[in-house]
RODRENSE-773829 format. One line per field, with one value per residue (C-alpha): residue number from 1; y, z, x. Coordinates in steps of 0.1 Angstrom, whole numbers, plus 5000, padded with zeros to 4 digits. Example, Ala and Ser with C-alpha at 12.3 -4.5 7.8 and 13.67 -1.06 7.14 Angstrom:
<atoms>
n	1,2
Y	4955,4989
Z	5078,5071
X	5123,5137
</atoms>
This chain:
<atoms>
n	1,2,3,4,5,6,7,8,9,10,11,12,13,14,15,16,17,18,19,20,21,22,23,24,25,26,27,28,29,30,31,32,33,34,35,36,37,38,39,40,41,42,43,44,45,46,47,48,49,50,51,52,53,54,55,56,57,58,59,60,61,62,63,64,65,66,67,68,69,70,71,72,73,74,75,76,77,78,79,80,81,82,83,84,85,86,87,88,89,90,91,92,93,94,95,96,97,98,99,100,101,102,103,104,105,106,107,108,109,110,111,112,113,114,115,116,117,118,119,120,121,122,123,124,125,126,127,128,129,130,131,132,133,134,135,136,137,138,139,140,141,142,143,144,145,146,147,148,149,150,151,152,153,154,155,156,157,158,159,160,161,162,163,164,165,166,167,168,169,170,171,172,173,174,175,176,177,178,179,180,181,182,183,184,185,186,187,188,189,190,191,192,193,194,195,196,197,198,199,200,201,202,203,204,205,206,207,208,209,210,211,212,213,214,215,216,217,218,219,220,221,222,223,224,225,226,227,228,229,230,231,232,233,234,235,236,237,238,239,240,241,242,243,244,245,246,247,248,249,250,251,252,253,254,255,256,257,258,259,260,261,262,263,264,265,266,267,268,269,270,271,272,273,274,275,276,277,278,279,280,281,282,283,284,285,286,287,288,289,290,291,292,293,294,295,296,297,298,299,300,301,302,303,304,305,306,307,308,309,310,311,312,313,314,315,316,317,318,319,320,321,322,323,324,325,326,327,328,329,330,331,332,333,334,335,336,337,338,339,340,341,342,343,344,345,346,347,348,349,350,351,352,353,354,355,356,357,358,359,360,361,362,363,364,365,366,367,368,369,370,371,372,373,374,375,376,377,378,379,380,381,382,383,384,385,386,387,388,389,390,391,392,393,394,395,396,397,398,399,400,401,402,403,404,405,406,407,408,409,410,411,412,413,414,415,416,417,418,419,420,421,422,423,424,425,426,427,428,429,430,431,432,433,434,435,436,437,438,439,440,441,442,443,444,445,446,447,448,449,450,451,452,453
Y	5385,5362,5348,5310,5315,5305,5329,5342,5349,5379,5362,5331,5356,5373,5341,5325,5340,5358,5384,5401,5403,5417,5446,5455,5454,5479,5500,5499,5514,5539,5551,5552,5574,5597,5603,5613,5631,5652,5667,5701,5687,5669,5704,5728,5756,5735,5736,5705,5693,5684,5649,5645,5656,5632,5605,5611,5614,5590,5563,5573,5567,5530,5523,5536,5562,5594,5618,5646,5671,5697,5701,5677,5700,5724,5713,5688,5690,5668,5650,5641,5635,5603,5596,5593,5575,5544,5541,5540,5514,5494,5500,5491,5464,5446,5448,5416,5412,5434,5420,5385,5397,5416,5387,5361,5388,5384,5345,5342,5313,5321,5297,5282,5311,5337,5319,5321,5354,5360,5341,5368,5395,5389,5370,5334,5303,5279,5282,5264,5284,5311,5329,5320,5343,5370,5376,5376,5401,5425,5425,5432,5457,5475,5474,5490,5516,5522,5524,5545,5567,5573,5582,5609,5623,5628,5646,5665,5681,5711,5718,5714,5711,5691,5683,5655,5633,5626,5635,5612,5584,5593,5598,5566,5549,5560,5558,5520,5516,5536,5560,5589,5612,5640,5653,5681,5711,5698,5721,5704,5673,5700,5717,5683,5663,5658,5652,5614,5604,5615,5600,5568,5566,5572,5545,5518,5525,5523,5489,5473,5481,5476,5440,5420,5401,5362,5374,5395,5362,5339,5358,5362,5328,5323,5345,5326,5310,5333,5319,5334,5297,5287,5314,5307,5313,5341,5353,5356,5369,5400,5406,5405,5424,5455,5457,5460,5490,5509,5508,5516,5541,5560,5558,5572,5601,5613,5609,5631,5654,5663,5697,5706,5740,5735,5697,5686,5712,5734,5704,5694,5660,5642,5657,5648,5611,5611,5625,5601,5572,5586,5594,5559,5543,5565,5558,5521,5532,5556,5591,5612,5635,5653,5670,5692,5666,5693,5704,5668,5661,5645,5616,5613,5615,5586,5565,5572,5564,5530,5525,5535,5511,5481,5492,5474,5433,5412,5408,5442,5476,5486,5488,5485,5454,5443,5434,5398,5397,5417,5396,5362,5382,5393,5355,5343,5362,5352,5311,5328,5328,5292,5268,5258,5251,5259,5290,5285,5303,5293,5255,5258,5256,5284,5272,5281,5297,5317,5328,5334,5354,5377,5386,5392,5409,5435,5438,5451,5473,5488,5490,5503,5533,5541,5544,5568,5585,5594,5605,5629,5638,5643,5666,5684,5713,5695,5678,5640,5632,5650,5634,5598,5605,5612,5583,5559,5576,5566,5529,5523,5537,5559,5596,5610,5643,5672,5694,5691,5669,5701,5717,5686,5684,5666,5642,5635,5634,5608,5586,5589,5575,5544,5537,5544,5515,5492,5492,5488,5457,5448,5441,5403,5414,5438,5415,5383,5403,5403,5362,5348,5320,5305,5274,5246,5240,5217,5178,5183,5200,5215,5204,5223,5250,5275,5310,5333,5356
Z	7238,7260,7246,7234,7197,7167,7156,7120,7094,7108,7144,7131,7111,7141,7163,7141,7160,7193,7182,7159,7194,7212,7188,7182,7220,7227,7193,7204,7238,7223,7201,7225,7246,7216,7213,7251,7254,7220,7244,7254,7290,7289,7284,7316,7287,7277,7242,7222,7216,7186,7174,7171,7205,7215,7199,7209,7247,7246,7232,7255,7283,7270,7263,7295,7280,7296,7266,7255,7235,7258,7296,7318,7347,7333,7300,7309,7335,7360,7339,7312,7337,7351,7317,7314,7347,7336,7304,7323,7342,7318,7294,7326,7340,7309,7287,7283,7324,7333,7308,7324,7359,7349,7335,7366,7390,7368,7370,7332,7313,7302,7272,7262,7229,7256,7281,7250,7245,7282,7285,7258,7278,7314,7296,7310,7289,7295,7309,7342,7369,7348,7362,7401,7385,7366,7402,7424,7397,7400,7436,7440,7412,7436,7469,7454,7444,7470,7494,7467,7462,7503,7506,7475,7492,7526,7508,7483,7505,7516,7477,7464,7493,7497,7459,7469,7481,7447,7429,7447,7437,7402,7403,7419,7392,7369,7384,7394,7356,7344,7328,7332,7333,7359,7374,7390,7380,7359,7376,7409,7413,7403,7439,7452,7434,7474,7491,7502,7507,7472,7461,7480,7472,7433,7433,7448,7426,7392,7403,7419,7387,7358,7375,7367,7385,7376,7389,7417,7426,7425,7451,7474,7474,7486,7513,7536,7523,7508,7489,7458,7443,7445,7427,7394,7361,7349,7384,7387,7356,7360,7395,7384,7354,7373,7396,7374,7353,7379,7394,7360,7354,7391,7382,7347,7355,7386,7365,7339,7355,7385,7381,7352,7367,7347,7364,7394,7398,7422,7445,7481,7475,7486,7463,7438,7448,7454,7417,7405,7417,7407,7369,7367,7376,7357,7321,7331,7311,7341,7328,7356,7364,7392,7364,7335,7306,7282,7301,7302,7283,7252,7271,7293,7269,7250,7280,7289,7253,7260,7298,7273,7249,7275,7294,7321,7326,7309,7320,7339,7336,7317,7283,7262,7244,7282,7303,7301,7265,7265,7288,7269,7240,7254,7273,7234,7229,7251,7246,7210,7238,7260,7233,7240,7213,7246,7264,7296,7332,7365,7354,7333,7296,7276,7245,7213,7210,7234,7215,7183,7199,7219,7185,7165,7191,7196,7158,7148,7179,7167,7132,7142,7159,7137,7111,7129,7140,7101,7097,7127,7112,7077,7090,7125,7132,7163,7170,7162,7194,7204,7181,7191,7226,7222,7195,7219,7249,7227,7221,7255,7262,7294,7285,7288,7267,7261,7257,7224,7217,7216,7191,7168,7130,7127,7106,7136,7161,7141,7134,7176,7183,7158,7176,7210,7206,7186,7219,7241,7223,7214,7180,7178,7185,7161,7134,7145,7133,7098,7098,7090,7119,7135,7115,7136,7131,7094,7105,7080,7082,7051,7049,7065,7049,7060,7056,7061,7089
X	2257,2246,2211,2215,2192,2207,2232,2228,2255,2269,2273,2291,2316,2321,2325,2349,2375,2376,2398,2377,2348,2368,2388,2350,2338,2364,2357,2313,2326,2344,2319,2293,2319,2325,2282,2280,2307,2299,2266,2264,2262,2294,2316,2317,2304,2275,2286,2291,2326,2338,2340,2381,2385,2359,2372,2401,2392,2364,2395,2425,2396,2390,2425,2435,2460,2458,2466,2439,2434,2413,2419,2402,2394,2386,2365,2347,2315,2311,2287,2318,2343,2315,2315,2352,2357,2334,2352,2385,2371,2358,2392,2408,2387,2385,2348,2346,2352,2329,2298,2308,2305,2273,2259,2268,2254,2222,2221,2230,2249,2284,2284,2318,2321,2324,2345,2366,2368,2366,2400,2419,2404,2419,2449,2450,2453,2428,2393,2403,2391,2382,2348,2365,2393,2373,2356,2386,2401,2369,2369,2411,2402,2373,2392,2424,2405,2388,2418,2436,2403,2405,2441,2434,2409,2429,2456,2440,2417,2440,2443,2410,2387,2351,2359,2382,2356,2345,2377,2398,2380,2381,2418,2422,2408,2424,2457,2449,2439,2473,2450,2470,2443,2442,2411,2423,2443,2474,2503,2489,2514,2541,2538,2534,2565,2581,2547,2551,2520,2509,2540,2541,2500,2504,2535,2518,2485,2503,2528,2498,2477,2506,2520,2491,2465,2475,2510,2497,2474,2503,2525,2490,2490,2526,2519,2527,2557,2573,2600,2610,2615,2577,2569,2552,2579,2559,2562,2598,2601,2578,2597,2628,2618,2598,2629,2651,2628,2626,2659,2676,2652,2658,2694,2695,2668,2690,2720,2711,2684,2704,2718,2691,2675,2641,2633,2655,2678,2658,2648,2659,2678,2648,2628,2649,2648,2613,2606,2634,2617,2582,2598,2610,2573,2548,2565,2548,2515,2505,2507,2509,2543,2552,2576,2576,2585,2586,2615,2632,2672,2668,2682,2658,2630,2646,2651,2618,2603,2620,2603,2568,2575,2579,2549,2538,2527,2503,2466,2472,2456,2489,2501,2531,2544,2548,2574,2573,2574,2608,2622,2618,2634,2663,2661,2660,2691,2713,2708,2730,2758,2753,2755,2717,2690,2666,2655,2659,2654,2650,2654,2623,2626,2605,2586,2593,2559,2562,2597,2587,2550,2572,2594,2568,2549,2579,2588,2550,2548,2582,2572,2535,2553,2580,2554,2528,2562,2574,2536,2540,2569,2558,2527,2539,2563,2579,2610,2612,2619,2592,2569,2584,2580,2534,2538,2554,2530,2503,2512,2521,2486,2510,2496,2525,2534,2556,2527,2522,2493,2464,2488,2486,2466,2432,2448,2477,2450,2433,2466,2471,2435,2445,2476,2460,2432,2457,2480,2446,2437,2471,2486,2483,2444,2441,2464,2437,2404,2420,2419,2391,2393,2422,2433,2448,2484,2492,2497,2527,2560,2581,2618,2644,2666,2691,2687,2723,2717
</atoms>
């Protein structure tokens, strides 16, 4: 990738447009995950497993999801859960990040192609800054972890014992990386859903990870200051944004969850809070419930298939068509109401680019999982909402399920792993690889005409 011969016909196809590198960096990882964890030594019965279910694990790893079709803890060997924590990290990290870092740490030449490509992975525009950036974002990455993995390990020790040495670190990664997966036994955070420091440490873990690092970097930097108003657009807008989430989401799940006897019912008032708040957060691409969702109102499903589908920021460990994106939508709707040709927040005047990219982003994503839904629906057994609910999980790569997902068809299982790496990459990515380059915008300009709306 990073040798400077001649490239031959196949490497100028592929170079023509960054897209199509990086849809097929994420699809070599994920095959290379399928092969080792097919081995007998990846299965705690040293048997081999069978290729949908590694696929499918192998590609909810890498695209950070969380949902699976066997048990993690007690399927897979300790051999195959290593395997599934690096491909969380690198779904997480970014492949492209972590080959660039790789290849810095070796004293290699990042050539301008890759800087390219390097600049869709971790989500910046422009290449200003961009290796300073792609090392700061690996070392925040690491120390999060590492904090998170500690913390795991202090309180899952009573549970699980000397095992919580290495299995807090796993679970810190993924929860950093909104992975969702759970490497312990799954009816675990069920006795813990009003331990705080599980709580408060599995919060922080899945915001820190789902805000996004440029955003993350930007309020670092104002530190000091602290004033809201020097805070970068982008900034402001995922604050305001993940506030807002959450605190709707706390509200609506106490609301309607409050006197059910299968989720909140039994709990202290705490307890309920504390899983309110935790409810709210983990629809953010994370994965992990402290609740029985299978148990959930219909309501609250559907709310949280909403939280899914939003996800979490850009250039974060999170999914989702992101909460930026929905914001300059709903921004975009409501300059129908002001009178103004402009979108505009915060005195700053949102391009039309960014307008029309945030549409179009949200109207494939919603037609993407309408359409794996009717197929779900067409082949499974299950309630729609159901079916919506691991569709949406899927595309928001959150992990989130009613329990259904072992009980689904090949051919669903299959459909899931498509949506899964299509709301890894993203589906301006995945729409990109079909172009053959990007073409510069025409120096020309059709006349205007109305259409009736």
């Amino acid at each position: 990738m990073w040798q400077k011969h001649k490239p031959h016909h196949m490497q100028r196809y592929m170079q023509q447009n960054p897209y199509r590198l990086l849809a097929l960096s994420f699809l070599a990882v994920m095959t290379v995950g399928t092969l080792l964890l097919m081995l007998p030594i990846a299965s705690t019965q040293g048997q081999g497993t069978a290729l949908v279910d590694a696929a499918f694990t192998a590609v909810s790893c890498v695209s950070v999801t969380g949902l699976t079709t066997v048990d993690t803890y007690y399927h897979w060997s300790l051999f195959g859960k290593i395997v599934m924590v690096i491909l969380i990290q690198l779904g997480g990290l970014g492949i492209v990040c972590f080959t660039t870092i790789i290849a810095v740490l070796l004293g290699k030449r990042v050539g301008l192609k890759n800087r390219l490509l390097l600049s869709e992975d971790v989500g910046q525009d422009g290449m200003a800054g961009l290796l300073h950036v792609t090392k700061k974002l690996t070392i925040y990455t690491l120390a999060i972890e590492c904090i998170g993995g500690i913390l795991y390990a202090i309180q899952l020790h009573p549970y699980i014992g000397d095992d919580s040495l290495y299995i807090g670190v796993m679970q810190a990664i993924s929860t950093f990386c909104n992975a969702g997966f759970i490497f312990f036994d799954n009816n675990l955070p069920y006795k813990m859903v009003g331990d705080v420091l599980f709580n408060i440490n599995t919060i922080a873990l899945i915001i820190i990870g789902g805000f996004g690092y440029l955003a993350a970097f930007d309020i670092w930097s104002h530190r000091k200051v602290r004033r809201f108003a020097d805070l970068k657009l982008h900034t402001k807008i995922m604050l305001i944004g993940t506030t807002l989430l959450i605190v709707l989401g706390v509200i609506i799940f106490l609301g309607v969850e409050w006197a059910n006897p299968k989720t909140l019912g039994p709990l202290p008032m705490w307890d309920k809070v504390m899983a309110a708040i935790f409810q709210s957060v983990t629809p953010r691409t994370a994965g992990i419930a402290t609740v029985d969702y299978s148990q959930l109102h219909p309501i609250t499903l559907f709310v949280s298939i909403i939280l899914m589908f939003i996800g979490a920021g850009p250039n974060s460990t999170g999914g989702g068509v992101k909460i930026s994106t929905v914001m300059v939508a709903i921004l975009a709707s409501c300059t129908l109401f002001n009178n103004r040709s402009d979108v505009e927040v915060f005195g700053r005047r949102i391009s039309m680019v960014t307008v029309l990219k945030a549409n179009g982003i949200i109207f494939l994503s919603i037609l993407l999982v309408l359409l794996a839904t009717c197929y779900l629906a067409w082949d499974e057994p299950f309630d729609f909402i159901r079916l919506l609910f691991e569709v949406t999980s899927a595309f928001g790569t959150v992990g989130l399920t009613t329990g259904i997902t072992p009980d689904l068809s090949e051919s669903s299982k299959w459909v899931l792993i498509l949506v899964m790496f299509t709301g890894r990459v993203g589906v301006m990515t995945v729409i990109g690889t079909w172009a053959l380059r990007i073409k510069p915008n025409k120096p020309i300009s059709y006349a205007e005409e109305n259409v009736m709306l």
